[in-house]
N, C-alpha and C positions, 0 to 999 in steps of 0.2 A: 685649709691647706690646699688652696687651686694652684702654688707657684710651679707646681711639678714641671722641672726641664728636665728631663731626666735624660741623661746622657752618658752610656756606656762605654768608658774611653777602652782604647787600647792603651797596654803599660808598654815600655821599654824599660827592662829592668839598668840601671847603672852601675851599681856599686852592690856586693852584700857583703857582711861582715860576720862571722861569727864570735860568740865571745860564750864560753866552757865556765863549769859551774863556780859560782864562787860562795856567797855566804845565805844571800837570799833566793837566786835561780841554779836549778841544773843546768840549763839553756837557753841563751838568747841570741836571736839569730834578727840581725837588721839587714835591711832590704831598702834601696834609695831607690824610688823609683821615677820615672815620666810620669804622668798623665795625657797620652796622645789621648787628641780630635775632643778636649775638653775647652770650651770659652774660659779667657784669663778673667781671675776674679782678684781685685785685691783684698785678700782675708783669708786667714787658717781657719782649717775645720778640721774635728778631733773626730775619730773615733772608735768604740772598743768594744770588744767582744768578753766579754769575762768569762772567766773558767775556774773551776779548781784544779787545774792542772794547768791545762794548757791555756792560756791567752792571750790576745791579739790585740796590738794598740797602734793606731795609725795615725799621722798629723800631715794633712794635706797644706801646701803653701805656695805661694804665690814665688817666681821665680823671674824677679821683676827685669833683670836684664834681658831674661828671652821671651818673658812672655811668656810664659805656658805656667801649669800647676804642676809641681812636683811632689813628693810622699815621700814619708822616712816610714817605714813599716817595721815594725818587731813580732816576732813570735818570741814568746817566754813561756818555757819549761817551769813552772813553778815546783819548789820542793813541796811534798807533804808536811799538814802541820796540822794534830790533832785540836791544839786550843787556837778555837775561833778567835781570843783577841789577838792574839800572832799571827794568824792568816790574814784580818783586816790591815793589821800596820804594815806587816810584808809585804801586803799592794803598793800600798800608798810609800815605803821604802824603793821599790822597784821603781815606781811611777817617777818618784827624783829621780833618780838617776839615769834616765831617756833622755837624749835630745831633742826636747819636744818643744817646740814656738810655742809660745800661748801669746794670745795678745786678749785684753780684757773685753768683756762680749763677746770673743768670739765662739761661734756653733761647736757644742761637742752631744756627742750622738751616743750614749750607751746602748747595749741591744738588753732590752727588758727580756720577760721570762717565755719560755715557749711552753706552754699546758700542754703538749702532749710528751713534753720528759719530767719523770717522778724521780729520778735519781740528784742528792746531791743538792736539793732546789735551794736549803737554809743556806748551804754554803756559797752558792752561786750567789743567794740572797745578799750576804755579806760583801761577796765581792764588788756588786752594784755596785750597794752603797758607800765601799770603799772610794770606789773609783770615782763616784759624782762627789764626794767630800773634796777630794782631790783638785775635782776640777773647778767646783765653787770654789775653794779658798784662788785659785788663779784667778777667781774671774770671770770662766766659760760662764755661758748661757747654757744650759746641763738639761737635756730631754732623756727620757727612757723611754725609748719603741719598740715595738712586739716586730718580732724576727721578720714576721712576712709582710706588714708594713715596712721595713725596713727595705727588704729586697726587691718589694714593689716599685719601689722609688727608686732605688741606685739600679738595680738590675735590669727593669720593665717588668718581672714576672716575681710573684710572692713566691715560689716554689724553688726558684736559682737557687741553690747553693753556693756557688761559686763556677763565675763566668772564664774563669783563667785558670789554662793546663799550667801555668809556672808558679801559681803562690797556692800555697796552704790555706785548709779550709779555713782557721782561725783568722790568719791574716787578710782573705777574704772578706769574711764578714765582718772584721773592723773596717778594713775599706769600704764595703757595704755601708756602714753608718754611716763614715766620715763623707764619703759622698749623698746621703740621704739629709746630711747636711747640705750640704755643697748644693745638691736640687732642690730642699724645700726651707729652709731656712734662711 
């Protein structure tokens, strides 16, 4: 992995949308964003922070009339759900219904597991795997990277949690992926 450009844009948020709970989330909240002082790249890159609760799923694209990269960003509130085979499908139900490009091959980025949180890990577990099912049956190219390789690359520092006072830590670190795409894939 020597392609690292790593390049921490500025956003300019444009558009966000809320949408209030309906059958699978309590919350989802979308976010259109810029990617200022980023090179145009023609290609999407996916990527997500899974949660059992909260989750963050990004799709960076190419915005060919201007030139530049843009982002549709989601935070989703997930309901609780005791049976783990509801919780896997409730992903992968949420996951359709996003406006999310996918075009085949292209980079999507899950954040693998962090060993120093004990809470929750089978469920999170599940949620991965939800979510790279998801994205092989589209097509993506599906990586799972440990949090602070991830941050290494999109952020410059393993330790960033998130470099911007206007998005959520979730929505963050699916940026975090999706650009750890964007740099090294």
């Amino acid at each position: 992995m020597d392609k690292d450009n790593t390049v921490l844009p500025s956003i300019e948020i444009v558009n966000k949308t809320i949408i209030t709970k309906n059958k699978l989330v309590e919350n989802l909240d979308k976010t259109n964003i810029k990617l200022l002082d980023t090179p145009f790249k023609d290609q999407i890159f996916f990527g997500a922070d899974p949660g059992t609760k909260n989750l963050g799923i990004v799709a960076i694209y190419p915005n060919t009339s201007e030139k530049i990269m843009e982002a549709n960003l989601y935070k989703i509130v997930l309901d609780r759900n005791d049976d783990a085979v509801e919780r896997i499908l409730n992903v992968q139900k949420v996951l359709s219904t996003l406006s999310i490009w996918c075009r085949w091959n292209s980079p999507a980025v899950v954040e693998g597991a962090s060993f120093g949180n004990h809470y929750r890990q089978v469920e999170l577990a599940e949620q991965r795997a939800s979510i790279v099912l998801w994205c092989n049956i589209r097509g993506l190219r599906v990586k799972i990277v440990p949090p602070k390789t991830i941050r290494k690359h999109a952020f410059g520092d393993g330790n960033m949690k998130n470099p911007w006072d206007n998005l959520k830590d979730d929505v963050a670190a699916a940026l975090g992926c999706a650009l750890y795409g964007y740099n090294m894939l």
